[in-house]
N, C-alpha and C positions, 0 to 999 in steps of 0.2 A: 341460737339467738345471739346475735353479733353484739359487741362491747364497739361501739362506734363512737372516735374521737375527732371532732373538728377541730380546725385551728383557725384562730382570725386575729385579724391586726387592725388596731384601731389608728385612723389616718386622717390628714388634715383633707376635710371637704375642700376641693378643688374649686369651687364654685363661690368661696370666698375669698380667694386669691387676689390681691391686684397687684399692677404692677406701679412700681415707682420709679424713681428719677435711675437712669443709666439702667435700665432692664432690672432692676434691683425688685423682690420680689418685697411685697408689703403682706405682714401675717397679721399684724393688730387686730385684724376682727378677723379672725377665722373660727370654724367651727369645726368638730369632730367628727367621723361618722365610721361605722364597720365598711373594711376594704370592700367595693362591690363586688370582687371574685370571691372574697370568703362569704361572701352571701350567699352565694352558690353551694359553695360546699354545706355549711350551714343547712339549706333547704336541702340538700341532694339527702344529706344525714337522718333528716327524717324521712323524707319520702323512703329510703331504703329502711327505715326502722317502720315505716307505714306497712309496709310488705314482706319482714320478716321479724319482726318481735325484736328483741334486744333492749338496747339502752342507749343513748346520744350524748355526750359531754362536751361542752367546746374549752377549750384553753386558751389565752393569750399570753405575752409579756407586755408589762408597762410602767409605768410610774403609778404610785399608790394613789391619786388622788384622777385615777381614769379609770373610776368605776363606771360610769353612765354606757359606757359600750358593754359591760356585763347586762346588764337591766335589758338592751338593745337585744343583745346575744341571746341571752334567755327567753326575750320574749317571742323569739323564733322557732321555740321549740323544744331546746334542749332540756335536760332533765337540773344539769348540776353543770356548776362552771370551775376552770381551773383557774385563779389569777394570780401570775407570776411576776410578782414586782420591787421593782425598789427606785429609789429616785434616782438611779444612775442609769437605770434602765429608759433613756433616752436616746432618740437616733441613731437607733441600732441598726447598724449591717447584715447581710443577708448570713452571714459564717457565725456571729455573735448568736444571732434568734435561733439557729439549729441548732448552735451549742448548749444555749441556754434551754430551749424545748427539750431536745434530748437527755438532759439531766435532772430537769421536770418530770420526765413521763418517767424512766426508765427508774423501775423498782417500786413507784410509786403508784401507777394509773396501770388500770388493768385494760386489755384495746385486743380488739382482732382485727379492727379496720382505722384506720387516719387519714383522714381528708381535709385537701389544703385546698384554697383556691390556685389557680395555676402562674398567678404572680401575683401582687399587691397593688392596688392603684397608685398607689405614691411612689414605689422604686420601680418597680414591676422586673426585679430582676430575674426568676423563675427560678431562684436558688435554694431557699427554703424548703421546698416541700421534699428533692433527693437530697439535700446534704442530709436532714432529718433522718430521711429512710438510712442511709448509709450509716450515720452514729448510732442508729438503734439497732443495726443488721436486720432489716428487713427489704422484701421485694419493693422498688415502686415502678409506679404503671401514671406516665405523664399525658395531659392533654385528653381526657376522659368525656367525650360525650354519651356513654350509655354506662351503667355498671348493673350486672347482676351478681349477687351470690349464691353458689352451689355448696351444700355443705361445707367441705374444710376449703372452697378454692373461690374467687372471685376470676368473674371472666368479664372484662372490657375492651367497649369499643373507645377506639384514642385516634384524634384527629390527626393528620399528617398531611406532608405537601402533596402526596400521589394519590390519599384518601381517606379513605375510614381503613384501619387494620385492629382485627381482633385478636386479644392475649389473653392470657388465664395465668395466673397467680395463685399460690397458696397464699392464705391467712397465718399470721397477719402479714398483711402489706399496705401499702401507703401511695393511696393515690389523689395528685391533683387534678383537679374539676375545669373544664373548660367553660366560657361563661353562658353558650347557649347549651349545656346540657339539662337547664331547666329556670322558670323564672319563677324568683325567688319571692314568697309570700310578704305581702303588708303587714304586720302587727298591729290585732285591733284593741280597743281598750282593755279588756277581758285577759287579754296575753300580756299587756304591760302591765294589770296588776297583780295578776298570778306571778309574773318574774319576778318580782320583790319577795317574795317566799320561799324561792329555789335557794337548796343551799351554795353556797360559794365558799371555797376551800383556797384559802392565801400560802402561798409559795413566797419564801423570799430568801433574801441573796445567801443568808444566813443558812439556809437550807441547801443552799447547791455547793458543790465540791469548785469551780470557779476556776483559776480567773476567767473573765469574758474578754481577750483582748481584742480590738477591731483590727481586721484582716484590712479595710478597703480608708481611706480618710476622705472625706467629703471638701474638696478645696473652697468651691463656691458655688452657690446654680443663682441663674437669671433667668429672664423670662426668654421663650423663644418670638423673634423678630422676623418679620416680614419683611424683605427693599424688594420694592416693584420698579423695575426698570422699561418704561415705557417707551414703545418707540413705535413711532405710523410711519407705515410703509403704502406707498400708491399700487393700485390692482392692475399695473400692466408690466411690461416684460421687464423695465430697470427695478421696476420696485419688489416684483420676487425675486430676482438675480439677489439686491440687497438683502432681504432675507434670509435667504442661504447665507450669505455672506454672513450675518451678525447671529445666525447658529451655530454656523462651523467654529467663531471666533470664540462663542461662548462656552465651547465645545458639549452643544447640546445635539450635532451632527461628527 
């Protein structure tokens, strides 16, 4: 029976974004929610505890006052959460959250499986889930649409450009979840008041060997911009000739 550990990152809903003057992004009302791909993984965790017994814990890092994505996490299922925080624990880099997860788990959380979603809505840089495996020295197995386990080995199917290809891995190892590998249950009332009950085990900076320094510096983001450049051209032989013409120049021929 598998010690199964998810991991989720709590992200700014995209859907409360607006933009403001010179592309400049406006956050004043935004709200929070769990990355949609760690949803996945999230659901994938129990479905696989649905079918072989074990245990499901999920962990994050964040600032202490981002508990409501615990309550969220829990209510999806998991038994126990891990929350690793401190108020510096903001707008972290892909190199910082493996470092920081990796000295979270390791000695501390007992795992034979870790499942990431396969990037984050907000960076979506796909780095998290191997650096992890690489700090903890275990297998990972990326891009996951099917997972089974066979005693000591997990065997997966993983999406690619040519197709589906299958690999097997011993336990423990560490794979991220692709997003159609399964859709990810609604939380009904019953499971958001049972999550207030689960225990929740706090991590903080004090506890980790450290430093976190950022590998990547964030200069600026804006929003992405549309220029539609219109141009009518007449349906007989000058006016395709021009066509061509204003393809080539664009150099979209």
């Amino acid at each position: 029976m598998p010690n199964i550990l998810c991991c989720y990152k709590w992200v700014i809903d995209e859907a409360y974004i607006r933009t403001g003057p010179a592309q400049a992004l406006d956050m004043s009302i935004v709200d929070y929610k769990i990355s949609d791909y760690d949803k996945n993984a999230i659901e994938e965790a129990m479905l696989l505890q649905e079918r072989f017994g074990g245990s499901v814990a999920a962990i994050t890092i964040g600032r202490p006052d981002d508990t409501k994505g615990l309550k969220d996490a829990l209510s999806r299922g998991p038994q126990k959460a891990y929350f690793v925080n401190d108020p510096s624990f903001e707008d972290l880099e892909p190199a910082q959250t493996a470092a920081i997860l990796a000295d979270a788990i390791s000695g501390r959380i007992e795992y034979d499986l870790i499942l990431c979603g396969e990037g984050s809505s907000d960076l979506y840089a796909q780095q998290v889930g191997p650096r992890l495996a690489e700090k903890l020295g275990i297998p990972c197995v990326s891009y996951a649409v099917a997972i089974n386990i066979e005693e000591s080995r997990i065997k997966v199917e993983r999406k690619t450009e040519e197709g589906l290809e299958v690999v097997a891995a011993p336990l423990p190892v560490l794979v991220t979840v692709a997003p159609d590998i399964n859709s990810p249950r609604i939380p009904g009332l019953r499971d958001t008041l049972a999550a207030s009950k689960k225990p929740v085990e706090e991590i903080g900076l004090a506890d980790l060997p450290g430093p976190y320094e950022a590998r990547i510096q964030t200069v600026g983001i804006k929003a992405a911009s549309l220029m539609r450049n219109g141009q009518k051209f007449s349906a007989d032989q000058a006016g395709v000739k021009a066509l061509v013409e204003a393809l080539q120049k664009d150099g979209a021929l």
